[in-house]
C-alpha positions in Angstrom: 84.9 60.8 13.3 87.1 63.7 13.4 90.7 63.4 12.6 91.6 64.2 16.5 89.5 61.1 17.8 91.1 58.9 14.6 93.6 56.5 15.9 97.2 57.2 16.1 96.5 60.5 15.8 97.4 62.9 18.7 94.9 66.2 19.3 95.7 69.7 18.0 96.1 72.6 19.8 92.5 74.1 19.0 90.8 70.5 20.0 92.7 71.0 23.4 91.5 74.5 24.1 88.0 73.5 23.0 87.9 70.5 25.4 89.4 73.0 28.5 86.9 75.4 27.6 84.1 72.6 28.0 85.7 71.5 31.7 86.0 75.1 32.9 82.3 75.5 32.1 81.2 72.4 33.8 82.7 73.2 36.8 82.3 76.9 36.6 79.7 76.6 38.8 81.2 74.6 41.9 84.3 76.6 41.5 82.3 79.6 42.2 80.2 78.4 45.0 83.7 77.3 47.0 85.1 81.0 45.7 82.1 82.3 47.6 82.2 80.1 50.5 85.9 80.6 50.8 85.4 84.7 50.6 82.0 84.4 53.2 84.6 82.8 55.5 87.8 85.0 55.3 85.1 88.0 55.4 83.8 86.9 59.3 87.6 86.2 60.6 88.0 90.0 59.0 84.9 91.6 61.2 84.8 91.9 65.2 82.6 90.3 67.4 80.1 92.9 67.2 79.9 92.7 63.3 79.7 89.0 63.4 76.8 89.0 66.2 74.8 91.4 64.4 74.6 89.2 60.9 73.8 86.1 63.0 70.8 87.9 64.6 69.7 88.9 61.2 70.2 86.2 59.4 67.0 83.1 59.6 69.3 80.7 60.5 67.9 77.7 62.6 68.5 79.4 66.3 67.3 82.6 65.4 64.1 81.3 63.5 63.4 79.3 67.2 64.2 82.5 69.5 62.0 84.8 66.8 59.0 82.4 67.1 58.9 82.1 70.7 59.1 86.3 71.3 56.7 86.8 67.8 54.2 84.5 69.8 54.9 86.3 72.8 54.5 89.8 71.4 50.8 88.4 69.4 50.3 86.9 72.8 50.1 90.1 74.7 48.1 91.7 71.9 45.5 88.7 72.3 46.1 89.9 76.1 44.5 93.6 75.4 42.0 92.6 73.4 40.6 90.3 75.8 40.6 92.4 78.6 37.7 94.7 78.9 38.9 97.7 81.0 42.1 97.4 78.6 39.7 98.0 75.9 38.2 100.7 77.4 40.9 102.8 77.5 41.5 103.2 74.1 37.7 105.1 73.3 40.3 107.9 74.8 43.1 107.4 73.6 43.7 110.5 71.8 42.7 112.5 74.9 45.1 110.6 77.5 47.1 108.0 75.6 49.1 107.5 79.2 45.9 105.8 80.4 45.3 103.3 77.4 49.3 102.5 77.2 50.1 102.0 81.2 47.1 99.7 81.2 48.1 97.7 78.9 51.2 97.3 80.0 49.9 96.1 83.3 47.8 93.4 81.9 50.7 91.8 79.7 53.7 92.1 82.3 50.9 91.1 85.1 50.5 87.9 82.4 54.0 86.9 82.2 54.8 87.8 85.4 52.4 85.8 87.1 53.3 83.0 83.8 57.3 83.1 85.4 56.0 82.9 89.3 54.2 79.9 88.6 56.6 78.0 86.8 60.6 79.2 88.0 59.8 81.5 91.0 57.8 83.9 92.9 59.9 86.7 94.3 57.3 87.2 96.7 57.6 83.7 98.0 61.5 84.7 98.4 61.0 87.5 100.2 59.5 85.5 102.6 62.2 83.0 102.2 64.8 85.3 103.3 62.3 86.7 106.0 62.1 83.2 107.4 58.1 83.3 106.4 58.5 80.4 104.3 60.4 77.1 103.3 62.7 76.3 101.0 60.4 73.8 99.6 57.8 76.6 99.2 60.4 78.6 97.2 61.0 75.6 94.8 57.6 74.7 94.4 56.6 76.3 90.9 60.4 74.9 89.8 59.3 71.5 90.6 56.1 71.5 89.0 58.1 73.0 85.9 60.5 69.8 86.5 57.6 67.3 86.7 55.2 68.3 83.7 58.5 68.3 81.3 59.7 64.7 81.6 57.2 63.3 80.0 56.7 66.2 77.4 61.0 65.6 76.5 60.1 62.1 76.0 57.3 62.7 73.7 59.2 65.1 71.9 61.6 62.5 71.4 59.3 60.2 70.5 58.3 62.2 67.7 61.8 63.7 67.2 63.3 60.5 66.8 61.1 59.4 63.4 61.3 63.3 62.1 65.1 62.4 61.9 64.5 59.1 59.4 61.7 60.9 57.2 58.8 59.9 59.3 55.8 61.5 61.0 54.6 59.3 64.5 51.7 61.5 64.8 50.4 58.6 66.5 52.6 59.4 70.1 49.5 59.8 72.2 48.2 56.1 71.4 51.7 54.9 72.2 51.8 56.8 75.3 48.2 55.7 76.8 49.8 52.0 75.8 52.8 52.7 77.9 50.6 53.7 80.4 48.7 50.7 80.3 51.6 48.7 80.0 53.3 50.4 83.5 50.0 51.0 85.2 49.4 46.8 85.4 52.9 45.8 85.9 52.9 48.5 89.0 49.7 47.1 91.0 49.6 43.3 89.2 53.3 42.4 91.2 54.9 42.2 94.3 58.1 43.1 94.4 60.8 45.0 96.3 62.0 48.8 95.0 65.1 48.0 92.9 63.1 45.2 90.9 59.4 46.2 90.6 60.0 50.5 89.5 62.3 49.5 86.4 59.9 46.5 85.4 57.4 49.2 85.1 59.4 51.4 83.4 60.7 48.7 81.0 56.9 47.3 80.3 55.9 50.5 79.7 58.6 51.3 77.3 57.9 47.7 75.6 54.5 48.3 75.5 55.1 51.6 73.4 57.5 49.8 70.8 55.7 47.1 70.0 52.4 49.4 69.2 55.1 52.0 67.4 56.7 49.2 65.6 53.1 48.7 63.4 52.8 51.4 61.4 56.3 51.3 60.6 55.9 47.9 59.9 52.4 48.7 57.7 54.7 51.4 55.6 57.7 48.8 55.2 55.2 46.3 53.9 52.1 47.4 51.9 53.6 51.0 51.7 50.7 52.4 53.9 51.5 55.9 54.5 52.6 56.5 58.9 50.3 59.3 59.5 47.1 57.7 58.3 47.7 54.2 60.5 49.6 55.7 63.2 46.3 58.7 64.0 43.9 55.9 63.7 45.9 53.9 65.9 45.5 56.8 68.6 42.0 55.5 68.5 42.7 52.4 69.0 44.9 52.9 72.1 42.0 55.0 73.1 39.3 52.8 73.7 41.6 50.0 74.7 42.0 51.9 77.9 38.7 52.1 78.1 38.0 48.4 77.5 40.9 47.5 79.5 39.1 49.7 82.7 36.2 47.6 82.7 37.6 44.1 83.2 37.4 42.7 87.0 41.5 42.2 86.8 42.2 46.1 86.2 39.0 48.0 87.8 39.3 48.9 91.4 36.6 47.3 93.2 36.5 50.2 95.8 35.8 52.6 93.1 32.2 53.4 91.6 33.9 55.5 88.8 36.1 53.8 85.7 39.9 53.6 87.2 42.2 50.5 87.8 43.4 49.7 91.2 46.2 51.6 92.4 50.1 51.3 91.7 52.0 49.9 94.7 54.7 52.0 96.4 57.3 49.9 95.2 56.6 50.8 91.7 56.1 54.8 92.0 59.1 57.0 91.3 61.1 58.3 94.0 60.2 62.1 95.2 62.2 64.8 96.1 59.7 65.2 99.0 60.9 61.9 100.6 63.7 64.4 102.1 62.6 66.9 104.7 64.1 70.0 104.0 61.4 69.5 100.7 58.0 68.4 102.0 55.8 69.1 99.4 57.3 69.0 96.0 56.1 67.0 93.2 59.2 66.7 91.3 60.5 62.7 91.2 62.9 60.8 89.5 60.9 61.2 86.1 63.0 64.2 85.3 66.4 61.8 85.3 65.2 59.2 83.4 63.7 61.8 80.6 67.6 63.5 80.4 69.5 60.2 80.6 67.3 59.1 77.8 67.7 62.1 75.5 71.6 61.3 75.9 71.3 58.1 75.0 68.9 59.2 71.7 71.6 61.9 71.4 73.9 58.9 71.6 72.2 56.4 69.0 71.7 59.4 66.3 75.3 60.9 66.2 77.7 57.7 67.0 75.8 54.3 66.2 75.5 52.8 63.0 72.2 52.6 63.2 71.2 55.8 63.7 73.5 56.7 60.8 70.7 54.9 58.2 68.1 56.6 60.2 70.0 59.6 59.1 70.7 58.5 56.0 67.0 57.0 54.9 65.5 60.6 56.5 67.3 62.5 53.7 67.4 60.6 50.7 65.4 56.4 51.2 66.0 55.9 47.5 69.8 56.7 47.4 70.0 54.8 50.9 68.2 51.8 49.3 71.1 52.1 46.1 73.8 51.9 48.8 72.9 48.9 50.2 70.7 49.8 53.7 67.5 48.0 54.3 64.8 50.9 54.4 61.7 48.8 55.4 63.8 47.4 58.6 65.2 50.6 59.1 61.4 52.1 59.3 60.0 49.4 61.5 63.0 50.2 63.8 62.8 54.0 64.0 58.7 53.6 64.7 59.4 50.6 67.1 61.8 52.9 69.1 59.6 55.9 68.6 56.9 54.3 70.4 59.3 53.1 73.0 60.2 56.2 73.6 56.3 57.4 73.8 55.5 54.7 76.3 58.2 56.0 78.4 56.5 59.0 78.8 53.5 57.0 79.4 55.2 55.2 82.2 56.6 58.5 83.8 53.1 60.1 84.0 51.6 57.0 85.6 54.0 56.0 87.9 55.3 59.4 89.1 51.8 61.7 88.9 49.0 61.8 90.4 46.4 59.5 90.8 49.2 56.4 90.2 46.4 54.7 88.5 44.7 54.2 84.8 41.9 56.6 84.3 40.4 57.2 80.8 42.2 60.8 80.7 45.5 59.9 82.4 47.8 60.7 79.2 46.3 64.1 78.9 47.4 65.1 75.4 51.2 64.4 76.1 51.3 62.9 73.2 50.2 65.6 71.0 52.4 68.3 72.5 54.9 66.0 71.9 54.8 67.0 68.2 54.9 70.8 69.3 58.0 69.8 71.2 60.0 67.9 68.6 59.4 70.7 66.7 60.7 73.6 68.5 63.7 71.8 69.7 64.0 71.1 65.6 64.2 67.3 66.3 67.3 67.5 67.9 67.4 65.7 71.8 69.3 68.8 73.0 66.8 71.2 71.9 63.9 68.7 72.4 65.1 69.0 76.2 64.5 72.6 76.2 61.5 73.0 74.2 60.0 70.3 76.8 61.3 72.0 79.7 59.8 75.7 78.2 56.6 74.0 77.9 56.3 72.4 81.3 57.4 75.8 82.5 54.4 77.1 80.7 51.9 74.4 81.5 53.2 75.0 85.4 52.4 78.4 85.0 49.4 78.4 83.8 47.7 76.2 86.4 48.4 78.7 89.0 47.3 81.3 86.7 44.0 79.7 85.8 42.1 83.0 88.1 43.9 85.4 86.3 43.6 84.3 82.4 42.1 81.8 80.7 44.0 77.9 80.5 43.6 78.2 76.9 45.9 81.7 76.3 49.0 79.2 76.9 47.5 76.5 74.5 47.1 79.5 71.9 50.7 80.8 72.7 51.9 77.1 71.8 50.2 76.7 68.6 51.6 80.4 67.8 54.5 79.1 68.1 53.9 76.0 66.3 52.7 78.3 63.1 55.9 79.9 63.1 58.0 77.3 63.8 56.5 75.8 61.2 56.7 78.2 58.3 60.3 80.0 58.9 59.9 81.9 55.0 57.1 83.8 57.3 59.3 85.2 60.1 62.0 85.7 57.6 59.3 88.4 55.4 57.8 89.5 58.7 61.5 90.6 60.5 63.3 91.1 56.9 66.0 88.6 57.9 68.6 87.2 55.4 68.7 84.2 53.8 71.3 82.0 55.4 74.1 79.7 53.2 72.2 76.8 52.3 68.6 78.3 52.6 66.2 77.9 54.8 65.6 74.5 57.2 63.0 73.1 58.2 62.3 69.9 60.4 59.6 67.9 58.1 58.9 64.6 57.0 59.3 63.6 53.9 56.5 62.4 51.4 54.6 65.1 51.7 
C-alpha cells in the first residue's frame, strides 16, 4: 500500500495529477469522437445546400446505397440488353468504321426496353394520346397503373412478412409456405360459407391471416425451444405447405367436381375483394381493395415497431438477444411472436392473391413465388414498412411491365434485374468500391439477421 491509499492520509499533488492523467486517457477516446461529431455538424450548418447535397450523394449512406443499386442494375441490365440482341451485336464488327451505327442501335434496344418496361406498368403515352383524342377510355389509360397496383399488395405484405422478423434478428425465409397456408386458409373459408359481404370478405381475410401465424409461429417456436436455427425449419416448412395444397386439392370437400384438372371449387362473390371495375367510368381494371388493406397494414406494422412496447423488444432482441435477455425481456416469447406475426402477415398476402386475383380458387401454383420476392422486397425497402411499400410497389410496377413486354424480351430479363439488385443491395462495401463513395458516420448498414 502506498502512503496516498494509507488511511488518514490525504493524496499529494503528484498522485492527483497521475490519477487525472489516467481519466483523460480513458476518455480520450469518447471525447474525441463527440469533438468530431460536434465539428461534422457545425461544418454542414456552415456549407449551402448545394455543398451539403453533393456529400450526401457521395456518401454510401442507406438511401443512396438503395437508389445506386436500382440504376447499377439498370445500367448492367441494358448491357445484358446488347448483348442479347443479335442485330445490336452486329453492329459492333464495325464499329471502328461507323461507331454512329453500333451506338444509335443500342440505344434503341435499351430505351425501347424501359420504355415499353414504364408503358406497361404506369402509362402508355400512346394510349393518352388517344385518351385526349377521345380514342380511348379512361379505364384504358389506367390499365397498366392498375395492374402495377394489383401485383404489389401482396408483394408489400410479403415484404413485410419478411421485414418484420429482419427487425428482431430473424430470417422467415419460409414466407412462401405461409403464404400458400393463407391461401388455403382464405380460399376454404371463401367457397365453405354463406354469408353476406360485410361478414364473409373479412372472415376470409382474418382465416387467412390466422392461418399464416399459426404456421409462422413454429419455427419461432422450434428456435425458442430446442434452439433450431429459423432458416433450416422455416425452408423445409415451404415444403410442407407445398404438398399440403396439393393433398388438400384432392379431398372431395375442396376439389371442384366440375373440374377434370386439380383446383378447389370456387370463392363466392361475397368473399372476393371489391374492384375498381364495379364503377363504370373503369370497366376493366383489375385493381381491388387488396392494395388498401396491404397500406393500412404496413401503418399498422409501422405502428407496432416504432410506438408499442412490443415492438420495442423486437427491436431490442434484433440488435443485441443476450443484453435483452440481461435486462429482463423474454427472448424465446419474443421470437415465437415476431414469427407468429410474420406468418400472419405472409398469409395476408396469401389471402389477397386468392381472394382478389384470378382464378378465386386453390390451384397448385396460385402463390406464385410471392413469398420469395418477398425477401427481395424486405430488402430493398431495408426492412422498413415505408420502404417495404415502395420496393413492393417498384416491383409490381416491374412484374406489370413485363407481362405486356413478354414479345419484346424475355420474362426472365426482369427476374435477372431483381436479383441484380438483390446482389447489390446485399453487399453495399461493393457499390461503395465500384462508385468510390465515402464512408458514412457509423459505417456502413446493412439489413441482416443475426447468427450468421
Amino acid at each position: 500500500m502506498t502512503d496516498a491509499d494509507k488511511p488518514g492520509r490525504a493524496p499529494d499533488d503528484d498522485t492527483l495529477d497521475d490519477d487525472l492523467d489516467d481519466e483523460t486517457q480513458a476518455d480520450e477516446p469518447e471525447v474525441q469522437a463527440a469533438d468530431a461529431e460536434a465539428k461534422q455538424i457545425e461544418e454542414e450548418r456552415r456549407r449551402g445546400f448545394g455543398a451539403t447535397f453533393i456529400g450526401y450523394v457521395t456518401t454510401a449512406n442507406t438511401v443512396m446505397v438503395t437508389v445506386y443499386s436500382f440504376l447499377l442494375s439498370m445500367v448492367i441490365g441494358g448491357v445484358l440488353v446488347i448483348v442479347s440482341d443479335p442485330e445490336v451485336r452486329g453492329t459492333f464488327g464495325y464499329f471502328f468504321s461507323r461507331p454512329t451505327d453500333a451506338l444509335s442501335a443500342s440505344w434503341e434496344a435499351v430505351s425501347g426496353v424501359y420504355t415499353g418496361l414504364f408503358s406497361g406498368a404506369i402509362l402508355n403515352f400512346d394510349t393518352l394520346d388517344r385518351y385526349f383524342a377521345d380514342d380511348a377510355t379512361l379505364a384504358q389509360v389506367l390499365a397498366p397503373l392498375s395492374e402495377t397496383l394489383t401485383y404489389s399488395s401482396a408483394l408489400i405484405l410479403a415484404g413485410l412478412a419478411v421485414g418484420l422478423a429482419f427487425r428482431a434478428g430473424l430470417f422467415n425465409i419460409g414466407a412462401q409456405g405461409q403464404v400458400i397456408m393463407g391461401v388455403v386458409g382464405a380460399g376454404v373459408v371463401g367457397f365453405a360459407l354463406g354469408l353476406p359481404l360485410w361478414l364473409h370478405l373479412p372472415l376470409a381475410i382474418l382465416a387467412g391471416g390466422v392461418a399464416g401465424f399459426l404456421f409462422g409461429a413454429v419455427p419461432g417456436a422450434l428456435k425458442a425451444w430446442t434452439g433450431a436455427h429459423e432458416v433450416i425449419t422455416s425452408i423445409m416448412l415451404n415444403y410442407v405447405a407445398l404438398y399440403a395444397l396439393g393433398w388438400i386439392l384432392t379431398s372431395e370437400f375442396v376439389r371442384d367436381p366440375d373440374k377434370t384438372h386439380a383446383i378447389s371449387k370456387e370463392v363466392a362473390d361475397t368473399a372476393t375483394l371489391p374492384r375498381l371495375s364495379e364503377f363504370e367510368l373503369f370497366t376493366g381494371l383489375r385493381v381491388n381493395l387488396g392494395i388498401l388493406v396491404a397500406i393500412a397494414v404496413a401503418v399498422g406494422v409501422w405502428w407496432l415497431l416504432s410506438k408499442s412496447t412490443l415492438g420495442y423488444r423486437m427491436r431490442a432482441v434484433g440488435l443485441n438477444a443476450n443484453a435483452s435477455k440481461t435486462a429482463g425481456m423474454s427472448v424465446s416469447s419474443t421470437y415465437i411472436t415476431t414469427m407468429g406475426l410474420a406468418g400472419g402477415l405472409a398469409g395476408l398476402a396469401g389471402a389477397v392473391t386468392v381472394l382478389g386475383i384470378h382464378p378465386y380458387a386453390l390451384t397448385h401454383h396460385v402463390a406464385g413465388e410471392i413469398g420469395f420476392d418477398g425477401i427481395t422486397v424486405a430488402l430493398l425497402g431495408r426492412a422498413k414498412p415505408g420502404g417495404i411499400v415502395a420496393a413492393g410497389l417498384l416491383f409490381g410496377a416491374m412484374r406489370a411491365g413485363a407481362s405486356t413486354m413478354q414479345s419484346v424480351i424475355p420474362l426472365d430479363m426482369v427476374t435477372l434485374l431483381q436479383a441484380l439488385i438483390v446482389i447489390f443491395i446485399a453487399a453495399p462495401a461493393l457499390v461503395k468500391a465500384m462508385l468510390h463513395l465515402k464512408v458514412p458516420t457509423g459505417g456502413l448498414a446493412t439489413s441482416t439477421a443475426k447468427g450468421w
